[in-house]
C-alpha positions as CSV (number, residue, x, y, z in Angstrom):
1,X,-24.2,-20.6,-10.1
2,X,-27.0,-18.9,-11.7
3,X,-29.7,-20.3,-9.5
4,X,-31.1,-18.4,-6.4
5,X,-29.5,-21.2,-3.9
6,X,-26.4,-20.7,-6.4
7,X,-25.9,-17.1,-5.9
8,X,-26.8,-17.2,-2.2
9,X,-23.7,-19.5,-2.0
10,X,-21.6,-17.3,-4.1
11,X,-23.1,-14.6,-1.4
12,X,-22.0,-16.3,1.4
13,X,-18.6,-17.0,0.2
14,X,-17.9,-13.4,-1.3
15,X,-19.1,-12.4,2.6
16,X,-16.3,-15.3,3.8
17,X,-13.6,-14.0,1.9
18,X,-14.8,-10.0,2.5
19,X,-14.8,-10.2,5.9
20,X,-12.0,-12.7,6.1
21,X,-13.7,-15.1,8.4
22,X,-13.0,-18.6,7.0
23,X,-11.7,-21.2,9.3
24,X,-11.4,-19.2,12.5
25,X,-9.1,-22.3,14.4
26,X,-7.3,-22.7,11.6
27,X,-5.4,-19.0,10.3
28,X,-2.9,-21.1,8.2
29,X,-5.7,-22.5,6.0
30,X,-7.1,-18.7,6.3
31,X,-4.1,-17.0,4.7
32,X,-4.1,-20.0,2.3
33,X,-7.4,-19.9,0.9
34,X,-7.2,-16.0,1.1
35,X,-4.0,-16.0,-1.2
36,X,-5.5,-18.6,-3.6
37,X,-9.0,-16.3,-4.4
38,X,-7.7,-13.0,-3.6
39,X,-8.6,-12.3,-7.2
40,X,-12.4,-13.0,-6.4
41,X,-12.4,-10.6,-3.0
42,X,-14.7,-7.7,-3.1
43,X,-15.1,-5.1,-0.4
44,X,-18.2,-6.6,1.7
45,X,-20.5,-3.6,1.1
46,X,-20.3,-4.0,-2.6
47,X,-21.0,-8.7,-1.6
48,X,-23.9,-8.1,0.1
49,X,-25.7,-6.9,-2.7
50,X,-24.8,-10.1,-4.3
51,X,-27.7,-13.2,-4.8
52,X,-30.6,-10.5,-3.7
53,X,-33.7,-11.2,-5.4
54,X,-35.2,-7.9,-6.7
55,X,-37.7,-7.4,-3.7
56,X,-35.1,-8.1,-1.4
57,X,-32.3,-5.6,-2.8
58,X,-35.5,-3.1,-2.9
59,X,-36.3,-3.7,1.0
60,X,-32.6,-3.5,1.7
61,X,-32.1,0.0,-0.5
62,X,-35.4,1.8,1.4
63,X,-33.9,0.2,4.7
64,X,-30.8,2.6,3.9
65,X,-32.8,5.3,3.1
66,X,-35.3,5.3,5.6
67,X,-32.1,4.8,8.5
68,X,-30.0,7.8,6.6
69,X,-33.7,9.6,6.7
70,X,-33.8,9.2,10.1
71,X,-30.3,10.0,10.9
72,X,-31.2,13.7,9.6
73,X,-34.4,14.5,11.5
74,X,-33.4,16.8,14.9
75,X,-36.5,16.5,17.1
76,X,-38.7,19.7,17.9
77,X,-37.6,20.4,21.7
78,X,-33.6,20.5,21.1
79,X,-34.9,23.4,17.9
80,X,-36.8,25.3,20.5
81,X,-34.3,24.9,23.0
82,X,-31.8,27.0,20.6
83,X,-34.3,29.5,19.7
84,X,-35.3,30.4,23.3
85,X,-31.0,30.5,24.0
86,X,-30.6,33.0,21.0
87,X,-33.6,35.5,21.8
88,X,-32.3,35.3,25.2
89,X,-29.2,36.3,24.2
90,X,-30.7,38.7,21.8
91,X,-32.5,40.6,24.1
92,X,-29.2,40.8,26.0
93,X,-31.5,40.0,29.4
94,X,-29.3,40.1,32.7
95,X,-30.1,37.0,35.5
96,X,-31.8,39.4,37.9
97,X,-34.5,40.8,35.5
98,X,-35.5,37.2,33.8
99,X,-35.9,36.0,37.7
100,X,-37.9,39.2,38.2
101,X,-40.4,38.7,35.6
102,X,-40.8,34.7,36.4
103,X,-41.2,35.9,39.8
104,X,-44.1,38.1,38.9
105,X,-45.6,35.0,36.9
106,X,-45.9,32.4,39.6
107,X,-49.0,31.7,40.5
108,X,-48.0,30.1,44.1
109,X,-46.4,33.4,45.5
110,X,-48.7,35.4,47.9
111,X,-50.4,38.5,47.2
112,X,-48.3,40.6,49.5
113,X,-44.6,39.8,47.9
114,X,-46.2,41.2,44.8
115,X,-46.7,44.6,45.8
């Protein structure tokens, strides 16, 4: 089992028994099988880190890391979404006033509703 086609075999079954998917038609030989190498069963986070060539367990560890990256990052509009909400709010600004001024900035309105 120490050659790479060994240890993708040894992957594949540690994934088998992990995920507990051996002989789908048949659950009796399941349970069976599943009893006789329980000793051998690993959680299959932990198997399918098992057989990886060096390059590939590097690919696999920045694939991780680049999707928990990514997880983190909150894009720019939702950011200055809550700023503008808390100056609003900090200003203490009522409806009427905020319509007022937006009124006044419209370039579309006529002259004479501005005086």
């Amino acid at each position: 089992m120490q050659s790479l086609l060994g240890m993708r075999l040894k992957r594949k079954m540690l994934l088998a028994l992990a995920n507990k998917t051996l002989y789908p038609d048949d659950p009796v030989k399941c349970k069976e099988i599943l009893a006789k190498y329980q000793k051998y069963v690993i959680p299959a986070e932990e198997a399918e880190w098992v057989g990886l060539m060096l390059y590939e367990a590097e690919r696999k560890q920045n694939d991780i890391e680049e999707a928990e990256r990514v997880k983190n990052i909150r894009p720019l509009k939702e950011i200055y979404a809550e700023e503008l909400v808390q100056r609003l709010q900090n200003a203490a600004l009522e409806p009427k006033s905020v319509l007022d001024r937006l009124g006044r900035l419209n370039p579309f309105q006529s002259k004479d509703k501005e005086k």
